[in-house]
KEGUTOR-506276 format. One record per residue (C-alpha): x, y, z; residue number from 1. Coordinates in steps of 0.25 Angstrom, whole numbers, plus 5000, padded with zeros to 4 digits. Example, Ala and Ser with C-alpha at 12.3 -4.5 7.8 and 13.67 -1.06 7.14 Angstrom:
2
+------+------+------+------+
:    x :    y :    z : gudo :
+------+------+------+------+
: 5049 : 4982 : 5031 :    1 :
: 5055 : 4996 : 5029 :    2 :
+------+------+------+------+
# end
This chain:
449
+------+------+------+------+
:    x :    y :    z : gudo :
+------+------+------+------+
: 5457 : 5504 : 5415 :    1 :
: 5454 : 5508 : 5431 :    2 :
: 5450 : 5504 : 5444 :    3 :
: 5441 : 5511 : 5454 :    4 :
: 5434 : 5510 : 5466 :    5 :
: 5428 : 5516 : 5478 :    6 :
: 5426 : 5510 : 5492 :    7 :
: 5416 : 5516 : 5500 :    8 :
: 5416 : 5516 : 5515 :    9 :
: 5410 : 5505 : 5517 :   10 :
: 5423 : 5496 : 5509 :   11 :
: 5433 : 5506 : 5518 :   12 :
: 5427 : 5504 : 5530 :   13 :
: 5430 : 5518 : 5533 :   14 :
: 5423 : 5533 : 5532 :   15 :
: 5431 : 5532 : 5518 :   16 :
: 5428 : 5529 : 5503 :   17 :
: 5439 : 5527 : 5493 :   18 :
: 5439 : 5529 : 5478 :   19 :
: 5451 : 5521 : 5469 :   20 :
: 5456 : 5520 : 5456 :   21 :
: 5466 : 5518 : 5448 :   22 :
: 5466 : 5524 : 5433 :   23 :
: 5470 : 5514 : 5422 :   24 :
: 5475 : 5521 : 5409 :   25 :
: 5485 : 5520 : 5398 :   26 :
: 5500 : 5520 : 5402 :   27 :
: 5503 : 5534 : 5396 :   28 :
: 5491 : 5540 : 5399 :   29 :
: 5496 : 5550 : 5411 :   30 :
: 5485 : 5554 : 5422 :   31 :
: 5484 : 5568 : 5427 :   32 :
: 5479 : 5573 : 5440 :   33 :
: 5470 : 5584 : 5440 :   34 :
: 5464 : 5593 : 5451 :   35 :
: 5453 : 5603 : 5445 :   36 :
: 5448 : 5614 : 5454 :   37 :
: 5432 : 5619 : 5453 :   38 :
: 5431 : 5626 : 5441 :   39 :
: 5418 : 5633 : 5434 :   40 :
: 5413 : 5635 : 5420 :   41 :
: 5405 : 5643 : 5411 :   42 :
: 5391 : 5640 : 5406 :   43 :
: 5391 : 5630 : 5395 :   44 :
: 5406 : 5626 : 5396 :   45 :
: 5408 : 5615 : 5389 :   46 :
: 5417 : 5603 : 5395 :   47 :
: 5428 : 5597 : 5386 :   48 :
: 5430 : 5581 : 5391 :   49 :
: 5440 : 5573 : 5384 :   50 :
: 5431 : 5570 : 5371 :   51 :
: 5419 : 5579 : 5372 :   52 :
: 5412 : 5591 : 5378 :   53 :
: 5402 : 5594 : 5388 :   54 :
: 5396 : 5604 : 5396 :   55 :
: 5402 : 5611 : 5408 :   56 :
: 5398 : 5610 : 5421 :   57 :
: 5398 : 5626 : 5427 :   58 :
: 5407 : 5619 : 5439 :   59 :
: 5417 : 5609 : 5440 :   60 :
: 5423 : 5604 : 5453 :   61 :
: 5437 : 5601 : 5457 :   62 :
: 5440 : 5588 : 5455 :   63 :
: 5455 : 5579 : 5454 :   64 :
: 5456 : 5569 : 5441 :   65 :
: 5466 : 5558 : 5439 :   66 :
: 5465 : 5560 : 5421 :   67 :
: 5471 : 5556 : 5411 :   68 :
: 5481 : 5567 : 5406 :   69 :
: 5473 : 5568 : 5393 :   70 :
: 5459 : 5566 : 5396 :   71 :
: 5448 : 5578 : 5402 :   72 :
: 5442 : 5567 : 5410 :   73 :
: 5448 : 5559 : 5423 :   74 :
: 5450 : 5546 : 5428 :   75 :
: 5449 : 5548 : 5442 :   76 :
: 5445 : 5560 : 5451 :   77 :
: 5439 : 5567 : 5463 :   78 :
: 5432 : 5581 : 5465 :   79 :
: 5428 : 5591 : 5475 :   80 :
: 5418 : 5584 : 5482 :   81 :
: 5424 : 5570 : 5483 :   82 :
: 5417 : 5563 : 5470 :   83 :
: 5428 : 5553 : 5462 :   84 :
: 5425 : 5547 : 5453 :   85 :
: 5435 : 5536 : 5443 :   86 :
: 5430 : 5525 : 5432 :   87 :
: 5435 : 5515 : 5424 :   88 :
: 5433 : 5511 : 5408 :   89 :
: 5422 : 5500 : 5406 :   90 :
: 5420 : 5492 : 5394 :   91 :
: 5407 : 5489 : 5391 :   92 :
: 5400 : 5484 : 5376 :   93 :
: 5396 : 5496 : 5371 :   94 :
: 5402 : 5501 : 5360 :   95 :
: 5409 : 5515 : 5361 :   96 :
: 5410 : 5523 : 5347 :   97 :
: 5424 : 5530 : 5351 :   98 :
: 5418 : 5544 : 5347 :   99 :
: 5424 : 5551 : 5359 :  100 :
: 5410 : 5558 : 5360 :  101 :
: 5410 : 5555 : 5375 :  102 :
: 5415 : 5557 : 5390 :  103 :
: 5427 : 5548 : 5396 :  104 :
: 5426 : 5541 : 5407 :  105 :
: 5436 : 5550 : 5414 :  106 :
: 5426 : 5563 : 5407 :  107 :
: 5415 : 5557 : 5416 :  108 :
: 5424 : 5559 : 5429 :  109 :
: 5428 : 5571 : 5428 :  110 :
: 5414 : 5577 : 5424 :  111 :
: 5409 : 5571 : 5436 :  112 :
: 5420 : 5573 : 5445 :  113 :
: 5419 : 5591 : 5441 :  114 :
: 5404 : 5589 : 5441 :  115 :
: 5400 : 5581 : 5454 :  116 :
: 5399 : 5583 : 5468 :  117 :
: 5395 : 5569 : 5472 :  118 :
: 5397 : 5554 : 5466 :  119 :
: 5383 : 5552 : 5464 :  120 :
: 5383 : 5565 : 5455 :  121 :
: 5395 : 5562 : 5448 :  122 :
: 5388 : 5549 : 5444 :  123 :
: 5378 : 5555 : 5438 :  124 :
: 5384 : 5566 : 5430 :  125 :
: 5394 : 5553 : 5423 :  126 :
: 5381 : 5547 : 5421 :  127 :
: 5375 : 5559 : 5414 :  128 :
: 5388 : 5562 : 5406 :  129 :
: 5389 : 5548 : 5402 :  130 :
: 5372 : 5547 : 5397 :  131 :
: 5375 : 5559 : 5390 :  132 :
: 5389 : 5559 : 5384 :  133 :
: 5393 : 5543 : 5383 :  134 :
: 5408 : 5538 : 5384 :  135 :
: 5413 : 5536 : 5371 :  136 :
: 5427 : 5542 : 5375 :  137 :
: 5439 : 5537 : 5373 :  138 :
: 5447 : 5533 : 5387 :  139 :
: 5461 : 5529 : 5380 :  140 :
: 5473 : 5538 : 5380 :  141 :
: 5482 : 5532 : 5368 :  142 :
: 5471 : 5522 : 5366 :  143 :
: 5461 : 5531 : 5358 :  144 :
: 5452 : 5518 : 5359 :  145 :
: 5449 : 5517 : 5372 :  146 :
: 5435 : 5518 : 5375 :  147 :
: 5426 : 5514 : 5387 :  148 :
: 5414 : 5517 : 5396 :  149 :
: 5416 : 5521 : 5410 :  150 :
: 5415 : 5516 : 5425 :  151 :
: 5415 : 5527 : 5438 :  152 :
: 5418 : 5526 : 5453 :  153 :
: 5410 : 5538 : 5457 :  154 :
: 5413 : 5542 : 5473 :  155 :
: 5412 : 5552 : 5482 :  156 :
: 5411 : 5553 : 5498 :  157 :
: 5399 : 5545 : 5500 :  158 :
: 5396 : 5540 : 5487 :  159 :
: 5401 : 5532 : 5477 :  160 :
: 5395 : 5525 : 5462 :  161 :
: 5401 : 5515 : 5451 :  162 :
: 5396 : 5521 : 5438 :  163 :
: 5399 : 5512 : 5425 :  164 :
: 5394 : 5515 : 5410 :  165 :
: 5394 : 5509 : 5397 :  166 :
: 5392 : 5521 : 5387 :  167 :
: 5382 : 5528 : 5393 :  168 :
: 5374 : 5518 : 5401 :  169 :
: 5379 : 5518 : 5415 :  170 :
: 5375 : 5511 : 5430 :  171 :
: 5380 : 5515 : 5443 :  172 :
: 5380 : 5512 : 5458 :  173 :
: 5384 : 5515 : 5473 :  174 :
: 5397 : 5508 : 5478 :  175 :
: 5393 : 5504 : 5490 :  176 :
: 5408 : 5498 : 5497 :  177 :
: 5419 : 5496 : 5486 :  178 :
: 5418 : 5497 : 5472 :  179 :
: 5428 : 5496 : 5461 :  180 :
: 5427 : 5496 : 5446 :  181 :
: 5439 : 5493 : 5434 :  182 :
: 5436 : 5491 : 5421 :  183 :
: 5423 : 5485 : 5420 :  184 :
: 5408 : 5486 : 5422 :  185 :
: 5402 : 5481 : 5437 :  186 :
: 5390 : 5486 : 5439 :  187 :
: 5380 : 5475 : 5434 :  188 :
: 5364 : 5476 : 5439 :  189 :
: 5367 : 5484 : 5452 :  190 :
: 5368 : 5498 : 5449 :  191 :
: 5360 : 5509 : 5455 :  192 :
: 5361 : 5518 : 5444 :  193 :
: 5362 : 5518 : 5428 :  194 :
: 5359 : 5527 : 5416 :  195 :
: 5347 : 5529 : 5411 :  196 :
: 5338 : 5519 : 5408 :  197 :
: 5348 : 5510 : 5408 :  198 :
: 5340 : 5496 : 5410 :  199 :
: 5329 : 5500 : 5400 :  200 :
: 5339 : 5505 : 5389 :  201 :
: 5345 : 5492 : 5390 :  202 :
: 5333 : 5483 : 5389 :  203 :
: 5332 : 5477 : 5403 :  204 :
: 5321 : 5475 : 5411 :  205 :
: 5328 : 5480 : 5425 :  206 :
: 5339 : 5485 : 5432 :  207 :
: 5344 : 5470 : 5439 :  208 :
: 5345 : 5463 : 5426 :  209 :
: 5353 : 5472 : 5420 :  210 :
: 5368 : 5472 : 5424 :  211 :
: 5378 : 5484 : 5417 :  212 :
: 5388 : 5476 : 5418 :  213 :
: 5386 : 5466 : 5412 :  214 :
: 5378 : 5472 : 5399 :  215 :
: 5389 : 5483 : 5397 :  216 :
: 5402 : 5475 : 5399 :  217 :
: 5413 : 5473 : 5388 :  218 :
: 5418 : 5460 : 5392 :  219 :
: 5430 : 5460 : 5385 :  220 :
: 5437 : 5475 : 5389 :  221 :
: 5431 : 5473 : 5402 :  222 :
: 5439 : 5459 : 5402 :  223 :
: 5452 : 5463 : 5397 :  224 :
: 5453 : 5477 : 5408 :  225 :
: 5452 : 5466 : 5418 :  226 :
: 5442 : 5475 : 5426 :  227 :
: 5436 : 5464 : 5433 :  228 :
: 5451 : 5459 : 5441 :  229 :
: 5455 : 5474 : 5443 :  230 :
: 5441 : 5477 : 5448 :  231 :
: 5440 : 5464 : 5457 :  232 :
: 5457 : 5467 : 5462 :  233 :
: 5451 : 5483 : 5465 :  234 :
: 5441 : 5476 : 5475 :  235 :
: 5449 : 5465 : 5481 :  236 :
: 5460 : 5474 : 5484 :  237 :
: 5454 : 5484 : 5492 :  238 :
: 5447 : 5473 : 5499 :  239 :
: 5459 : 5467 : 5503 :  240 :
: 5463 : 5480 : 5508 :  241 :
: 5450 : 5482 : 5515 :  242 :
: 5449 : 5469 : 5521 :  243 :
: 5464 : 5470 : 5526 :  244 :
: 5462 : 5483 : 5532 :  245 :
: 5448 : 5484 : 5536 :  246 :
: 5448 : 5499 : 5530 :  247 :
: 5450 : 5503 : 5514 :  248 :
: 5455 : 5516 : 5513 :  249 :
: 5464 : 5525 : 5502 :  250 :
: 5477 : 5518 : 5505 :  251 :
: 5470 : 5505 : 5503 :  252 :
: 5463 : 5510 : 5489 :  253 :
: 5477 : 5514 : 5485 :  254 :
: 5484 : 5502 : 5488 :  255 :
: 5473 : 5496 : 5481 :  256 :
: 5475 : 5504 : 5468 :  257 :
: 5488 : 5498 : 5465 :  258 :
: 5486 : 5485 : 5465 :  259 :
: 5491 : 5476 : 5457 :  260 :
: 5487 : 5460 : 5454 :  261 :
: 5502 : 5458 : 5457 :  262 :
: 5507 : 5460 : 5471 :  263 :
: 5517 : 5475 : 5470 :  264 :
: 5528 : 5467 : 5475 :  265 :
: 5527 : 5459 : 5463 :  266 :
: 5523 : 5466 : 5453 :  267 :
: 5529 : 5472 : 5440 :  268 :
: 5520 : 5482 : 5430 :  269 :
: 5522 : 5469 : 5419 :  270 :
: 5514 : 5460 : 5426 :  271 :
: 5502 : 5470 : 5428 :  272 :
: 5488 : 5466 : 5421 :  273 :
: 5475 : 5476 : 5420 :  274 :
: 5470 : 5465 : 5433 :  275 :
: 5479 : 5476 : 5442 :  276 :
: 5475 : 5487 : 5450 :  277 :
: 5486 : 5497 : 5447 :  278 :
: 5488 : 5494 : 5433 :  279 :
: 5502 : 5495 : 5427 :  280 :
: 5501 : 5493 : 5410 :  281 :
: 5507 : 5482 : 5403 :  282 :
: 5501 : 5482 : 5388 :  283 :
: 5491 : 5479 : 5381 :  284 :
: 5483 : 5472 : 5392 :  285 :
: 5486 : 5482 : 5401 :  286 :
: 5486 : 5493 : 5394 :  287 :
: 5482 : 5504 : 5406 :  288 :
: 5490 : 5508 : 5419 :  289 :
: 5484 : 5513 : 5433 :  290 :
: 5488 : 5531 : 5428 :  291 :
: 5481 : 5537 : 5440 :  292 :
: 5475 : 5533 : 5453 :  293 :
: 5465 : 5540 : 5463 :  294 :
: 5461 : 5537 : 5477 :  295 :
: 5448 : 5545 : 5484 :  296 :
: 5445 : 5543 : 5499 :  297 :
: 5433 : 5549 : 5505 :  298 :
: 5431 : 5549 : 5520 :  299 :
: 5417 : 5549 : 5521 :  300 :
: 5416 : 5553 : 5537 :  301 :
: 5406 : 5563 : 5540 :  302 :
: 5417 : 5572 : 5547 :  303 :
: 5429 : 5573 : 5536 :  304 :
: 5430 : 5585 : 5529 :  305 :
: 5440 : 5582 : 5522 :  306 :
: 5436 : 5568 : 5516 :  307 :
: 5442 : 5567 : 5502 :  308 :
: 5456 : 5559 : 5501 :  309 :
: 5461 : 5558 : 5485 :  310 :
: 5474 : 5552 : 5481 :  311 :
: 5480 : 5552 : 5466 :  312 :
: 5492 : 5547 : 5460 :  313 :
: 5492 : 5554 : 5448 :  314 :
: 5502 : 5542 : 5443 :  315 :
: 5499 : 5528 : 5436 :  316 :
: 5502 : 5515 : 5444 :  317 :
: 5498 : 5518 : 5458 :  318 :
: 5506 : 5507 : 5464 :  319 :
: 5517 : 5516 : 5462 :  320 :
: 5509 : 5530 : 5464 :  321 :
: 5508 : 5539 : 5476 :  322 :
: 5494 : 5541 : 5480 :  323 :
: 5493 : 5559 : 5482 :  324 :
: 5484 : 5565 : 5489 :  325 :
: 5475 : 5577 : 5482 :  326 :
: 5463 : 5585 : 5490 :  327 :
: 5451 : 5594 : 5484 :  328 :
: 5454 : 5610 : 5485 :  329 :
: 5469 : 5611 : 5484 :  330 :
: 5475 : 5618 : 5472 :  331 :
: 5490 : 5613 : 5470 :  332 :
: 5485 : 5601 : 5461 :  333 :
: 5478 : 5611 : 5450 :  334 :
: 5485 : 5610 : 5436 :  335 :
: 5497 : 5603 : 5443 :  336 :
: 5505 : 5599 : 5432 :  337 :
: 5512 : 5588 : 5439 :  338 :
: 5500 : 5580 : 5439 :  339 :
: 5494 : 5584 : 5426 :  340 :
: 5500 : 5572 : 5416 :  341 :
: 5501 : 5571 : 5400 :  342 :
: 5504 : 5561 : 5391 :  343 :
: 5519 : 5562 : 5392 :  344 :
: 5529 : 5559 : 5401 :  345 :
: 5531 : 5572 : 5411 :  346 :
: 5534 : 5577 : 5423 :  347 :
: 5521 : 5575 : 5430 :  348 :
: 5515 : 5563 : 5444 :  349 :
: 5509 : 5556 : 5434 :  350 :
: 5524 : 5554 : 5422 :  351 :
: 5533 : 5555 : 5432 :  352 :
: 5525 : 5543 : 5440 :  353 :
: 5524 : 5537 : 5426 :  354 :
: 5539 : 5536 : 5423 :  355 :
: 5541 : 5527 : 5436 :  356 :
: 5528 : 5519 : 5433 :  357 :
: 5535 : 5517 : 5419 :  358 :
: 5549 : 5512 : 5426 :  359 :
: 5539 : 5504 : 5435 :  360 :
: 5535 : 5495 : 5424 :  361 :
: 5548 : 5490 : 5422 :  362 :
: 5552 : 5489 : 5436 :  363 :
: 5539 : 5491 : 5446 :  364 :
: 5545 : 5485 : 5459 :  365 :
: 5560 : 5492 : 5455 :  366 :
: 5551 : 5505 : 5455 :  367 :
: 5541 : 5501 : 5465 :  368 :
: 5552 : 5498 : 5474 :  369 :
: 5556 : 5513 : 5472 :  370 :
: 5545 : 5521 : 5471 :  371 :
: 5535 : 5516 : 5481 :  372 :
: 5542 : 5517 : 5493 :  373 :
: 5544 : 5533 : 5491 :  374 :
: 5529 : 5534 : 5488 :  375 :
: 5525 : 5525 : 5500 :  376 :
: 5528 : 5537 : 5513 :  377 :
: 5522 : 5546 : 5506 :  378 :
: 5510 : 5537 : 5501 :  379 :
: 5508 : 5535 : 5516 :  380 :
: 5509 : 5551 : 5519 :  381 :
: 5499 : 5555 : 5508 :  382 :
: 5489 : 5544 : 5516 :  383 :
: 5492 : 5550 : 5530 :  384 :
: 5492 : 5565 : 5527 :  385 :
: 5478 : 5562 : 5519 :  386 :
: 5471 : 5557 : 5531 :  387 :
: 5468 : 5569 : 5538 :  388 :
: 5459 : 5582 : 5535 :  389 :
: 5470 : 5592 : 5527 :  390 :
: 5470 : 5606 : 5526 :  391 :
: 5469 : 5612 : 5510 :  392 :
: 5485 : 5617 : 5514 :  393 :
: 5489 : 5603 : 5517 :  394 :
: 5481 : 5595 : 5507 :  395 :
: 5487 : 5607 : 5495 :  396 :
: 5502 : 5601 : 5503 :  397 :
: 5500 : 5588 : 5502 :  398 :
: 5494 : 5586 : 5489 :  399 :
: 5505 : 5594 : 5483 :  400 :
: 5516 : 5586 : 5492 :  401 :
: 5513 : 5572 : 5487 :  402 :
: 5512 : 5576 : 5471 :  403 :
: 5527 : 5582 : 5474 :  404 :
: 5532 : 5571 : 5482 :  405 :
: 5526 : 5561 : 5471 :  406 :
: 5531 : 5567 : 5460 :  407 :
: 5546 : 5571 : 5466 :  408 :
: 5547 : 5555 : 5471 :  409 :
: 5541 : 5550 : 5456 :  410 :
: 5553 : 5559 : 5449 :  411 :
: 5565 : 5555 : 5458 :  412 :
: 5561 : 5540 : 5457 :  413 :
: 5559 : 5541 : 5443 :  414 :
: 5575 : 5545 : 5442 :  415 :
: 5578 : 5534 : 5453 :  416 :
: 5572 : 5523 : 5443 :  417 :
: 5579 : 5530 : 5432 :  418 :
: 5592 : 5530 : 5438 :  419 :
: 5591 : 5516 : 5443 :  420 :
: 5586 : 5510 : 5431 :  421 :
: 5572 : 5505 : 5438 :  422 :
: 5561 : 5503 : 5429 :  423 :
: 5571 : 5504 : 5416 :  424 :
: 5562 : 5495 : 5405 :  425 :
: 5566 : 5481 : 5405 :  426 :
: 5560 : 5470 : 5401 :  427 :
: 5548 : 5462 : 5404 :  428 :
: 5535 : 5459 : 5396 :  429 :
: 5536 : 5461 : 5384 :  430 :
: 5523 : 5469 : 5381 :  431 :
: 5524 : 5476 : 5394 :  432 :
: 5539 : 5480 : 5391 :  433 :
: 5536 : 5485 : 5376 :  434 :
: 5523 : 5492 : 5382 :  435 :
: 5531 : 5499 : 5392 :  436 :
: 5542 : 5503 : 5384 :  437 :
: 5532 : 5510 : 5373 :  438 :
: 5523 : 5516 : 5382 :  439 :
: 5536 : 5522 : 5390 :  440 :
: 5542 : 5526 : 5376 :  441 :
: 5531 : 5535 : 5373 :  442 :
: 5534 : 5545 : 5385 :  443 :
: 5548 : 5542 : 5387 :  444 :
: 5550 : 5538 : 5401 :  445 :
: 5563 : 5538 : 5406 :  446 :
: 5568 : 5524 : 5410 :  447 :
: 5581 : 5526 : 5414 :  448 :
: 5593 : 5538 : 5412 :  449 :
+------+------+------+------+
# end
């Protein structure tokens, strides 16, 4: 499960544009972050996704994924010329034969983020992908039965589209102000674009009574993921934040992906519910926790020659993360092991996080308490220092410096918890207690010495 939006200039109230998300996956499904430089290829090289083949594109650009560690594909990303894109799994009634003959959701991203220059052709290019290859791909990590169709925020600086399919049918339309999407359909007879022959294959006499929607929708899957609550909460939030200080800008988009339904101060990881923002897992009906997040802002002013601002945890739970900077045409992130994750517990941003996550679920304001207050000066540094047009040199610095300074301040909390006995399992829910402890024992987390 996900959330995504993007708030145009006209919801900011400045020359800015903001894309959000939050990526919802399976507890123990790490996220890696990876930074790809342009690369070129032979004739007739062949592409290998995570299930099937295609062709090569002779050039690929350089782009910056938020991916699960095991999938080709990416959740979330940027590239070279300012083009995001994210999505989120729909649930629609059409029946998906689980033949892994087709492209991921996350495939689709990253094809369009190494092919596109803008968002308008990176619309496009999913569109044709998705007529000519289908979804039938499995999503799930440990769950091997995890199917779904697809639903994109597609932005660059001056445009941006929501894109949702069901199989291989699709619609699509400008965002005009603010714009989020979860885990369900929302685009009903007021979409601007659509596969082809969309109206006619499906019998109706025009465009207006015809709503995607509501013919697609699996009212049961799309129920149970609570898409509805989470997507109204994504839009309430941000216009609180608006409304209380007449702007919207990447501070506010962050505060705004780790909300919770319970106020912080309040709140403990057992209590959590898929209705949240920043998801923390707690069983079987909440299966998936927030593993990666990714904010984009674009200053859209005619002047800026430097406009593009991204910031990536590359850990789960962004309520206890550090938002890090990363800018297009430095080298130090490339093949950086530290931020390139597996499916066991190392010593990389995204375990290292995870180990405190895991002692926060037993103790999130003993932890919180901790934690937060060493990320909050140099939260508030990364914001200052990202405001102004950078040298390459410095934007190498400081890109490097607040990875270093992440992970040395994850590692000596870690052993403060440890030492002090915080976030040592004790019991609460039931469900939640044994889930934690099973999901715990498969990679050995440290609880205490």
């Amino acid at each position: 499960m996900c959330d995504t939006s993007l708030a145009t200039e006209k919801f900011t109230k400045t020359q800015k544009r903001i894309f959000a998300k939050n990526s919802d996956r399976e507890p123990n499904e790490a996220q890696s972050i990876l930074h790809m430089p342009r690369m070129e290829y032979p004739k007739d090289s062949i592409l290998k996704t995570t299930f099937i083949e295609i062709p090569q594109t002779s050039v690929t650009y350089e782009v910056f994924l938020s991916k699960p560690f095991h999938m080709w594909g990416a959740e979330m990303g940027v590239n070279e010329f300012g083009v995001c894109i994210g999505n989120e799994a729909v649930f629609t009634n059409l029946k998906i034969l689980k033949k892994n003959n087709g492209l991921t959701g996350m495939d689709l991203i990253r094809v369009a983020l190494e092919r596109s220059k803008t968002a308008k052709d990176a619309l496009f290019l999913i569109t044709e992908l998705l007529e000519t290859y289908g979804q039938d791909a499995c999503g799930g990590y440990e769950n091997k039965s995890f199917f779904y169709h697809n639903s994109f925020i597609i932005a660059d600086r001056t445009d941006g589209y929501v894109l949702e399919t069901a199989d291989r049918y699709w619609v699509a339309k400008k965002i005009d102000s603010y714009y989020a999407i979860s885990n369900g359909l929302t685009i009903e007879t007021d979409f601007e674009y659509c596969s082809t022959n969309l109206i006619e294959k499906l019998k109706y006499k025009s465009k207006e009574d015809f709503s995607f929607k509501a013919y697609f929708s699996d009212s049961f899957y799309t129920y149970m993921s609570h898409c509805h609550e989470r997507r109204s909460l994504h839009e309430k939030t941000a216009e609180r934040f608006q409304n209380i200080h007449s702007t919207y800008d990447s501070k506010l988009a962050i505060e705004t992906l780790k909300t919770h339904l319970i106020d912080s101060n309040d709140f403990e990881p057992c209590f959590s519910s898929m209705k949240s923002l920043c998801l923390h897992a707690t069983g079987p009906t909440t299966p998936n926790q927030t593993n990666g997040s990714l904010v984009v802002e674009w200053d859209t002013s005619e002047t800026n020659q430097d406009p593009l601002r991204i910031f990536y945890t590359g850990t789960s739970t962004p309520c206890l993360s550090l938002f890090k900077p990363f800018f297009f045409g430095t080298k130090n992130f490339i093949n950086v092991s530290s931020l390139d994750s597996n499916g066991n517990y190392t010593d990389t941003l995204w375990w290292l996080h995870e180990s405190i996550a895991r002692k926060s679920n037993f103790d999130y304001q003993g932890v919180r308490s901790i934690l937060v207050p060493t990320l909050v000066g140099l939260q508030d540094s990364i914001y200052s220092m990202t405001k102004e047009s950078l040298s390459m040199q410095k934007k190498e610095e400081i890109q490097w410096r607040f990875l270093k300074d992440h992970v040395n301040i994850l590692k000596k909390i870690d052993d403060e918890l440890i030492d002090a006995k915080i976030g040592k399992s004790r019991w609460q829910n039931p469900i939640f207690q044994l889930y934690w402890n099973s999901q715990n024992r498969k990679l050995g987390f440290r609880t205490s010495n």
